[in-house]
C-alpha positions as CSV (number, residue, x, y, z in Angstrom):
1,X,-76.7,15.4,-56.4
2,X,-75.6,12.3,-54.4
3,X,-72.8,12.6,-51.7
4,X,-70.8,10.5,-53.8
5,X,-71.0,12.3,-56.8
6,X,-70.5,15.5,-54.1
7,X,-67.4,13.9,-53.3
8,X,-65.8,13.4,-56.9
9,X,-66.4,17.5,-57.8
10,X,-64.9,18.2,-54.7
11,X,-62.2,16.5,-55.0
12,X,-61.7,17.8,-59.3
13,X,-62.1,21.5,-57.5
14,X,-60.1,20.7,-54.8
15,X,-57.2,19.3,-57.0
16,X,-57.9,22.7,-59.1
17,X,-56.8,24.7,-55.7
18,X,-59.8,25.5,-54.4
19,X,-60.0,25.0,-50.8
20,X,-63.9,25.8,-50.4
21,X,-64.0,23.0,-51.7
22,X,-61.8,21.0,-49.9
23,X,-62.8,23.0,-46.8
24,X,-66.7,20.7,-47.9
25,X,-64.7,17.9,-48.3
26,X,-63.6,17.9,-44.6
27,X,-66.9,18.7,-43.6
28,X,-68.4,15.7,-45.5
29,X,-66.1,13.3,-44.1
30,X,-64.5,14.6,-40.7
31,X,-67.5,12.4,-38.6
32,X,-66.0,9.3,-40.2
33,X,-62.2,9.6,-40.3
34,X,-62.7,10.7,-36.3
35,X,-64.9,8.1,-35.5
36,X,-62.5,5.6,-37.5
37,X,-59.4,7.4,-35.0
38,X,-61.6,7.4,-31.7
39,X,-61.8,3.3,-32.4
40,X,-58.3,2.8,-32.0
41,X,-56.6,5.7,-30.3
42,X,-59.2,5.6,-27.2
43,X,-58.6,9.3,-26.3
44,X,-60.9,11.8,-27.8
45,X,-58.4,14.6,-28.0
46,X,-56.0,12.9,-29.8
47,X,-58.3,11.3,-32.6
48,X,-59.1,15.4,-32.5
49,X,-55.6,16.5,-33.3
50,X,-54.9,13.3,-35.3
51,X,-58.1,14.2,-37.7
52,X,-56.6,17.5,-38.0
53,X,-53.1,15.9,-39.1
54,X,-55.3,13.6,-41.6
55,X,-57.0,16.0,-43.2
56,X,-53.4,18.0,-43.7
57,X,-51.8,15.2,-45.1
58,X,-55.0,14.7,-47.3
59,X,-54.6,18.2,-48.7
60,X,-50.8,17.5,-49.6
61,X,-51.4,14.6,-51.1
62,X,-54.5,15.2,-53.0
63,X,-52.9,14.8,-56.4
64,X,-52.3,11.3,-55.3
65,X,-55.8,10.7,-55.0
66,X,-57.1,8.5,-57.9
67,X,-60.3,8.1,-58.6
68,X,-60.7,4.8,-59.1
69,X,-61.1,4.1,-55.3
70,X,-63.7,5.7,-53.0
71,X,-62.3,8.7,-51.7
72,X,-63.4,7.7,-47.9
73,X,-61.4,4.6,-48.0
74,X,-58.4,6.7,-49.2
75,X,-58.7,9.0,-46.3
76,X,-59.3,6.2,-43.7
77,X,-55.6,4.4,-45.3
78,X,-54.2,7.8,-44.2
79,X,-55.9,7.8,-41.0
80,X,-54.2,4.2,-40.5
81,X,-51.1,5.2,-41.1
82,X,-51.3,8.3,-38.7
83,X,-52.8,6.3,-36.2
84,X,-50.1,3.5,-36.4
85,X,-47.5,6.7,-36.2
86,X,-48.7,8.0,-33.4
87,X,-49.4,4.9,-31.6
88,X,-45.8,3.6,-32.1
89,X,-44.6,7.2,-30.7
90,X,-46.7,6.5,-27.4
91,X,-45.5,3.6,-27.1
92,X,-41.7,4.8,-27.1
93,X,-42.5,8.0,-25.2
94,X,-44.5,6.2,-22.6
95,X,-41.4,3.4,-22.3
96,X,-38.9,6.5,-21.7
97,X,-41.1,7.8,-18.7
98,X,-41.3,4.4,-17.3
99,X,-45.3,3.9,-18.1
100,X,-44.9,0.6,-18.9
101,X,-48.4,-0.6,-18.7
102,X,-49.3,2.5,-20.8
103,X,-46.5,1.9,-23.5
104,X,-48.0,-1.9,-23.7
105,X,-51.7,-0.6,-24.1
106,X,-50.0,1.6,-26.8
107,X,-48.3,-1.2,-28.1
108,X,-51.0,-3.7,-27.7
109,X,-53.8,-0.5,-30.0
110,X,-50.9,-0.6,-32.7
111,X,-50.3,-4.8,-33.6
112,X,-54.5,-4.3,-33.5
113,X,-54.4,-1.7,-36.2
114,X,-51.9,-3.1,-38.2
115,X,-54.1,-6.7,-37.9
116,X,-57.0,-4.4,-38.7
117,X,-56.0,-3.1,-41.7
118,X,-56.3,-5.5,-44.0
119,X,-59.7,-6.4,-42.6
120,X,-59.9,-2.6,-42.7
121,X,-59.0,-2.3,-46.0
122,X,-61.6,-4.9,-47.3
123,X,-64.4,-3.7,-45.0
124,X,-63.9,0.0,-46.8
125,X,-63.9,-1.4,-50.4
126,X,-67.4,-3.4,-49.7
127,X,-69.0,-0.4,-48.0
128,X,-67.6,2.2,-51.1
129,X,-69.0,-0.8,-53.4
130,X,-72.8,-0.6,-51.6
131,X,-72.6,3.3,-51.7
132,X,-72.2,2.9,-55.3
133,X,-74.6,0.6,-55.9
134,X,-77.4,2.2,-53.9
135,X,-76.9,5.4,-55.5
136,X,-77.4,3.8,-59.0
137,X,-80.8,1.9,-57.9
138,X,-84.1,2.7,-59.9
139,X,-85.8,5.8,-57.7
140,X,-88.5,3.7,-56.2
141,X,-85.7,1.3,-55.0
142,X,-83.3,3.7,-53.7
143,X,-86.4,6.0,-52.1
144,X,-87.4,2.6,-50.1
145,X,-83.7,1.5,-49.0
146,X,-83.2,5.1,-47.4
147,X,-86.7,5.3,-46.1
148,X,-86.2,1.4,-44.4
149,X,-82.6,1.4,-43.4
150,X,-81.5,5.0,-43.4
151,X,-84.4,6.7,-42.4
152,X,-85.9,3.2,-39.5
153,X,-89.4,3.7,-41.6
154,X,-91.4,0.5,-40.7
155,X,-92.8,-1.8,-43.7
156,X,-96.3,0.1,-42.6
157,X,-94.6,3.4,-43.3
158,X,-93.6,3.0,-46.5
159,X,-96.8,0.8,-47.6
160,X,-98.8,3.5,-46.4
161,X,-96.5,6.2,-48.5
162,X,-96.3,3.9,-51.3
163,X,-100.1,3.0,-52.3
164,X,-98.5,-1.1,-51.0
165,X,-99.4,-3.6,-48.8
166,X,-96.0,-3.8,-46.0
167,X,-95.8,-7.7,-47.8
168,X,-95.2,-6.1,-50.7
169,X,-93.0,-3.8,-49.5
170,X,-91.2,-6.6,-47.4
171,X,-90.9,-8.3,-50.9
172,X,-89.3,-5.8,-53.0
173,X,-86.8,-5.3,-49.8
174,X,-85.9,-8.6,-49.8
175,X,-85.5,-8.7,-53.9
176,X,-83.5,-5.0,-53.5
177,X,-81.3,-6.6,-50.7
178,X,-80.6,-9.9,-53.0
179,X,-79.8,-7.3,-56.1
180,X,-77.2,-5.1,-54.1
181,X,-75.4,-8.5,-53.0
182,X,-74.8,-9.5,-56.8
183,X,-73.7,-5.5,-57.1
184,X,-71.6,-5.7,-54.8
185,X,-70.3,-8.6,-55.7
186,X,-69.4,-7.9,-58.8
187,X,-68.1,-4.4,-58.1
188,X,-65.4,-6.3,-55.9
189,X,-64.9,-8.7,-57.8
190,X,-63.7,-6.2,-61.1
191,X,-62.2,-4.0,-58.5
192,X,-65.3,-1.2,-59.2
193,X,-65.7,0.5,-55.6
């Protein structure tokens, strides 16, 4: 079973009030919506505590959750909005202790996430949209786009594992690389991430 289609029964459980399942659900994407935090809040303690908050706000509004968009991309909107939240409080809390340099940093991280976002937004949809259409490539495909790109096998490596010459293998990269462009592509396009 793909991590995707992980993602979609965890969610259908989770919505069903199982919170093993919503428990994996965390697990499978805590690395991302803290790493996403970390980026903008520069202080690994509070992208710590401000996962936390995510993830809770995640689990109250799960019924909210459509399906129709990537499930990552969901949690990252409400990882923008806590972020912007928090930021806008440092920035009134740091004003009221007279850390003015501090408060602008604060304020200065906030007007960059809000910029972000729709950048953020977009960047999300196309990376949903290339999950997708790895998963659905042929198995030979797929097994070469993981071993190459997710797994830094050389051309050698997988011509070797592969019965193929590393041209050949260079070739069908390059034609697999040109075929998840149009995928993607279209996927946008008809709104399909």
């Amino acid at each position: 079973m793909e991590i995707a289609d992980d993602t979609v029964s965890l969610v259908q459980q989770a919505k069903n009030g199982s919170r093993r399942a919503f428990t994996d659900l965390v697990r499978l994407h805590h690395a991302t919506v803290r790493s996403y935090l970390a980026r903008y809040l520069r202080d690994g303690a509070a992208a710590d505590d401000l996962a936390q908050e995510v993830f809770l706000a995640a689990f109250r509004q799960l019924d909210e959750y459509r399906a129709s968009a990537a499930f990552s991309a969901w949690l990252l909107g409400i990882a923008r909005n806590q972020a912007r939240s928090f930021l806008r409080d440092e920035v009134r809390r740091r004003r009221r202790v007279k850390e003015f340099a501090q408060a602008a940093l604060a304020e200065w991280q906030a007007e960059r996430l809000d910029a972000m976002a729709a950048t953020g937004d977009q960047h999300e949809q196309s990376l949903a949209a290339l999950r997708s259409c790895i998963d659905h490539l042929p198995g030979e495909s797929k097994s070469m786009v993981d071993q190459f790109y997710f797994g830094s096998k050389s051309t050698e490596a997988i011509a070797s594992k592969t019965n193929k010459n590393s041209g050949a293998v260079r070739m069908m990269l390059m034609r697999i690389r040109r075929a998840l462009g149009k995928c993607v592509t279209a996927k946008l396009r008809h709104g399909e991430y």
